[in-house]
Backbone as JSON Lines, residues from 0, in Angstrom:
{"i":0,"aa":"X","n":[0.85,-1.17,0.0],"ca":[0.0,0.0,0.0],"c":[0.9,1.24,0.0]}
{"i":1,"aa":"X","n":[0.68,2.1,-0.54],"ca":[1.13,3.41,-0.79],"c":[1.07,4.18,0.47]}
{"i":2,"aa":"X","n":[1.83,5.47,0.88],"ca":[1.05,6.47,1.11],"c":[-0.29,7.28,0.76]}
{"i":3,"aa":"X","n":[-0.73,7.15,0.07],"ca":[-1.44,7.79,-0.47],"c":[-3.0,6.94,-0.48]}
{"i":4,"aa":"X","n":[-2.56,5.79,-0.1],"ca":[-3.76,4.87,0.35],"c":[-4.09,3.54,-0.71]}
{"i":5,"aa":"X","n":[-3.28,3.44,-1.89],"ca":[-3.87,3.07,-3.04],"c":[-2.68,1.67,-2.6]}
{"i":6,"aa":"X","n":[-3.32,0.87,-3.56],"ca":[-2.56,-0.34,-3.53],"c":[-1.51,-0.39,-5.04]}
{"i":7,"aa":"X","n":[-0.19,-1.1,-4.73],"ca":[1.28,-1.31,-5.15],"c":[1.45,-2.32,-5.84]}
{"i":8,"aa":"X","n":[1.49,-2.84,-7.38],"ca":[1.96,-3.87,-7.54],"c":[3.51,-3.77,-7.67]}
{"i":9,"aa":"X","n":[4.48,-4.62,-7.81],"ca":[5.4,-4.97,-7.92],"c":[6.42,-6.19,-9.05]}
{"i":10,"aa":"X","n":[6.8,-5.37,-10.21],"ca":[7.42,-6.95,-10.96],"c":[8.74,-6.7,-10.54]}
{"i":11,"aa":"X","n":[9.2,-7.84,-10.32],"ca":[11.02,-7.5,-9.99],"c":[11.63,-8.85,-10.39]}
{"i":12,"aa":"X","n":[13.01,-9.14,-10.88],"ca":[13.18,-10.03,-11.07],"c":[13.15,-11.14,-12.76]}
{"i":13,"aa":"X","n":[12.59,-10.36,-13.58],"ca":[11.94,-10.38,-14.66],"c":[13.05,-10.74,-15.99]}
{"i":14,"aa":"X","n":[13.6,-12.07,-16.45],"ca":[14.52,-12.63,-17.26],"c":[13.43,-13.34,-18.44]}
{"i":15,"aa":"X","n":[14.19,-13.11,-19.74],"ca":[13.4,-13.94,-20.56],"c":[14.89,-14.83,-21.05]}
{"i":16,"aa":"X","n":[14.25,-15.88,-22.04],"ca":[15.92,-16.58,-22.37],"c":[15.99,-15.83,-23.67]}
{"i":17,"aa":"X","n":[17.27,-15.87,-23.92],"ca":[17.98,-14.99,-24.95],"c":[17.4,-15.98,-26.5]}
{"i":18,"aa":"X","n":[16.56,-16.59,-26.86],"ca":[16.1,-17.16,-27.5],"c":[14.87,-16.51,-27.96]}
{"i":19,"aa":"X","n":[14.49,-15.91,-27.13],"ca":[12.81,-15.3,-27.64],"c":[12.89,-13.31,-27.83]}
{"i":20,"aa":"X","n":[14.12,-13.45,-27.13],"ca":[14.13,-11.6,-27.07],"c":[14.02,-11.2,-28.4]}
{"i":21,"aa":"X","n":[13.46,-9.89,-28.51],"ca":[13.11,-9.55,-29.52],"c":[11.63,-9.67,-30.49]}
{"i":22,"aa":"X","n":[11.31,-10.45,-29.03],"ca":[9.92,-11.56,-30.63],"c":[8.53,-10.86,-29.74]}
{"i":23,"aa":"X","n":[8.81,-10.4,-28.87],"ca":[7.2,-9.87,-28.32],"c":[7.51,-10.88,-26.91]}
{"i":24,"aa":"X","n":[7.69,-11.3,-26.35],"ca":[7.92,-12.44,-25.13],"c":[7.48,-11.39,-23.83]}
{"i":25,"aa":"X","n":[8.47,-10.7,-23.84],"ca":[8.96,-9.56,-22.81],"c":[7.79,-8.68,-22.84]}
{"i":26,"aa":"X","n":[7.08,-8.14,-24.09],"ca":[6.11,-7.11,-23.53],"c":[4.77,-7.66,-23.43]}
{"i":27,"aa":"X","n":[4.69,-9.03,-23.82],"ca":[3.18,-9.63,-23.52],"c":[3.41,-9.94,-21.72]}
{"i":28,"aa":"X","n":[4.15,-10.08,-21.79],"ca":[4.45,-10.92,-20.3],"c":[4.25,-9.46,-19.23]}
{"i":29,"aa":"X","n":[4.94,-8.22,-19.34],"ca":[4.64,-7.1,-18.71],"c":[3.37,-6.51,-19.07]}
{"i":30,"aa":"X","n":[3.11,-6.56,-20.09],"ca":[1.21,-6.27,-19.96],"c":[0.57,-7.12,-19.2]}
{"i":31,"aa":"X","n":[0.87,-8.54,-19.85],"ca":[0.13,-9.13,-18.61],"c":[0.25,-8.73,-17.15]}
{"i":32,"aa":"X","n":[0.67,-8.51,-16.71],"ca":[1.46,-8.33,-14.89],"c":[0.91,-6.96,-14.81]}
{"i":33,"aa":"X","n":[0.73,-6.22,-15.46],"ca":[0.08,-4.68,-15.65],"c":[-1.53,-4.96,-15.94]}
{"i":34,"aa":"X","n":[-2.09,-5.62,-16.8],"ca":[-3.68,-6.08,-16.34],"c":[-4.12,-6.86,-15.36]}
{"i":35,"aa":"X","n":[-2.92,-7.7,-15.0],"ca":[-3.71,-8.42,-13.61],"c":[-3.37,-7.19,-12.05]}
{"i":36,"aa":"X","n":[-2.23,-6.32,-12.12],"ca":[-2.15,-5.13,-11.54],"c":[-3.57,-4.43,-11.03]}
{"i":37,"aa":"X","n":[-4.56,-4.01,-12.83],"ca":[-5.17,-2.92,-12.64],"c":[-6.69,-3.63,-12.21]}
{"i":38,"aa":"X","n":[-6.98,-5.12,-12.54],"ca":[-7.95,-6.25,-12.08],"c":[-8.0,-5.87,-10.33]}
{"i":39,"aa":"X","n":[-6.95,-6.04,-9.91],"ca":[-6.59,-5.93,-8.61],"c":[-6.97,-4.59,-7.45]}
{"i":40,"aa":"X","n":[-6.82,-3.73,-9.04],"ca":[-7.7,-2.04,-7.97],"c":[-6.11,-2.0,-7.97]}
{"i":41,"aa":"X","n":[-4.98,-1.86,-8.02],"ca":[-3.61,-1.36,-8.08],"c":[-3.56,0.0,-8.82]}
{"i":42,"aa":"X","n":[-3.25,0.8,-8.3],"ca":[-3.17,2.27,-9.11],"c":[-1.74,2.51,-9.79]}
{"i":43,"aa":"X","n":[-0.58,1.96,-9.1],"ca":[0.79,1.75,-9.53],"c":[1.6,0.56,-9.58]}
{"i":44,"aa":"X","n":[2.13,0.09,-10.62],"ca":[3.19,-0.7,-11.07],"c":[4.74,-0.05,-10.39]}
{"i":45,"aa":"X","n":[5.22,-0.74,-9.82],"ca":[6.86,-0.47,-9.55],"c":[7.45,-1.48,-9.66]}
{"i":46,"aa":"X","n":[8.48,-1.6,-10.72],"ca":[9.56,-2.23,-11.77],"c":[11.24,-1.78,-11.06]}
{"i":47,"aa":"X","n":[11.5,-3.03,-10.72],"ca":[12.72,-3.14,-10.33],"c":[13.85,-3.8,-11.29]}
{"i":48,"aa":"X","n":[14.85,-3.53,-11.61],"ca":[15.46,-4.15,-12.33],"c":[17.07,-3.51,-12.17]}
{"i":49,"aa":"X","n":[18.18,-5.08,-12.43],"ca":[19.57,-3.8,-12.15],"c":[19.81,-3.17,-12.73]}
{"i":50,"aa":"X","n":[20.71,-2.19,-11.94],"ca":[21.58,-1.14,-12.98],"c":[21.93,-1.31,-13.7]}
{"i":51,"aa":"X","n":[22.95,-3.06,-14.07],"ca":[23.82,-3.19,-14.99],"c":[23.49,-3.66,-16.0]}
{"i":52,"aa":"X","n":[21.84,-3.58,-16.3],"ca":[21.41,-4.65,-17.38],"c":[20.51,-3.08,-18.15]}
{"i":53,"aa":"X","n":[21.82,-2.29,-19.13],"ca":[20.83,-1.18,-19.96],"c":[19.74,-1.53,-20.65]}
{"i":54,"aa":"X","n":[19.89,-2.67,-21.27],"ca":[19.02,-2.99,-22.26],"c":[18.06,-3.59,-22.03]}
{"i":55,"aa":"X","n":[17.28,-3.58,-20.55],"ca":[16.72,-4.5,-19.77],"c":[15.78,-2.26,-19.41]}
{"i":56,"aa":"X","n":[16.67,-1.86,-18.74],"ca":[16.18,-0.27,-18.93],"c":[15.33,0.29,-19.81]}
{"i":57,"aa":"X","n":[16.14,0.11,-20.71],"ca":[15.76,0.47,-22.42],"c":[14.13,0.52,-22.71]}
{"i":58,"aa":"X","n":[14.18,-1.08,-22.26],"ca":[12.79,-2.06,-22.74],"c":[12.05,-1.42,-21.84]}
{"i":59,"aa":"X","n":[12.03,-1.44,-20.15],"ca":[11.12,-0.57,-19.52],"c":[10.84,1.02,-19.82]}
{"i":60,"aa":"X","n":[11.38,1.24,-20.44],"ca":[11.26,2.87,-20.97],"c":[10.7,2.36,-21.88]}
{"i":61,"aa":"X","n":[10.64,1.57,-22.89],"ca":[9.84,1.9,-23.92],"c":[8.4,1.0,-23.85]}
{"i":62,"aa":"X","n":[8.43,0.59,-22.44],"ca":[6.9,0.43,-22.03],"c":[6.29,1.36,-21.49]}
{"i":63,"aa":"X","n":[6.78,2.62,-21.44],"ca":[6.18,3.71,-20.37],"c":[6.71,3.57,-18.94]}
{"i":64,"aa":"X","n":[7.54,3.22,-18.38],"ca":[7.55,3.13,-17.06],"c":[9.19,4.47,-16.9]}
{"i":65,"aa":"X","n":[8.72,4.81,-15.35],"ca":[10.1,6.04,-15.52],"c":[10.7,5.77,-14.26]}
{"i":66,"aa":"X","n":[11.97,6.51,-14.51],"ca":[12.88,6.28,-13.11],"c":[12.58,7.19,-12.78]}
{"i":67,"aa":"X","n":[12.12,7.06,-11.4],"ca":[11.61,7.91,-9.95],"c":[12.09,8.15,-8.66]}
{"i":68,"aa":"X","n":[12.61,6.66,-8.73],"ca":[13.37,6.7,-7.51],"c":[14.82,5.88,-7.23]}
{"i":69,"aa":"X","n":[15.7,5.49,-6.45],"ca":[16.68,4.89,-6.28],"c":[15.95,3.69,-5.25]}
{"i":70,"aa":"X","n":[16.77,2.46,-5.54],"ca":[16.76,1.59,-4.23],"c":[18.07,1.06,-4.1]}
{"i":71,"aa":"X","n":[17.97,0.41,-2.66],"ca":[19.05,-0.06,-1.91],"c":[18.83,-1.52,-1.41]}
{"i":72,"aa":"X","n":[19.82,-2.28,-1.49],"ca":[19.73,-3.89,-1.36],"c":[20.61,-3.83,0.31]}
{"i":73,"aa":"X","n":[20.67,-4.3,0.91],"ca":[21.25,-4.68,2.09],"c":[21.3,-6.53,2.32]}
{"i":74,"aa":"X","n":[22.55,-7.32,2.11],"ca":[22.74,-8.94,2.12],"c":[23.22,-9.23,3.64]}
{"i":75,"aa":"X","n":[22.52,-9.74,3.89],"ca":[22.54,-10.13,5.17],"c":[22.48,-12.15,5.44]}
């Protein structure tokens, strides 16, 4: 749940195999996760993904999604 009162989905974690990239795999699969989101009454999607993977960036930018904020991992 948000501040703001609204409910949060979350994709994180999100690999396709290097066999299908390119072919539509990746953005059926994030729409999907974005309609079962808005089914849910979810007002926001937040997309985690690393730094070191640009082209993994790229692809979320060119679904509409924006960098807003920073996060922090702590391994314990």
């Amino acid at each position: 749940m948000t501040h703001q009162g609204g409910w949060r989905a979350t994709i994180e974690g999100v690999r396709t195999s290097a066999s299908v990239r390119g072919k539509g795999v990746g953005t059926e699969l994030i729409k999907w996760a974005i309609q079962r989101a808005e089914e849910r009454g979810c007002h926001l999607v937040q997309l985690t993904t690393d730094k070191k993977r640009p082209d993994a960036l790229r692809f979320y930018e060119r679904l509409g999604f924006k960098a807003t904020h920073e996060g922090l991992k702590l391994k314990i």
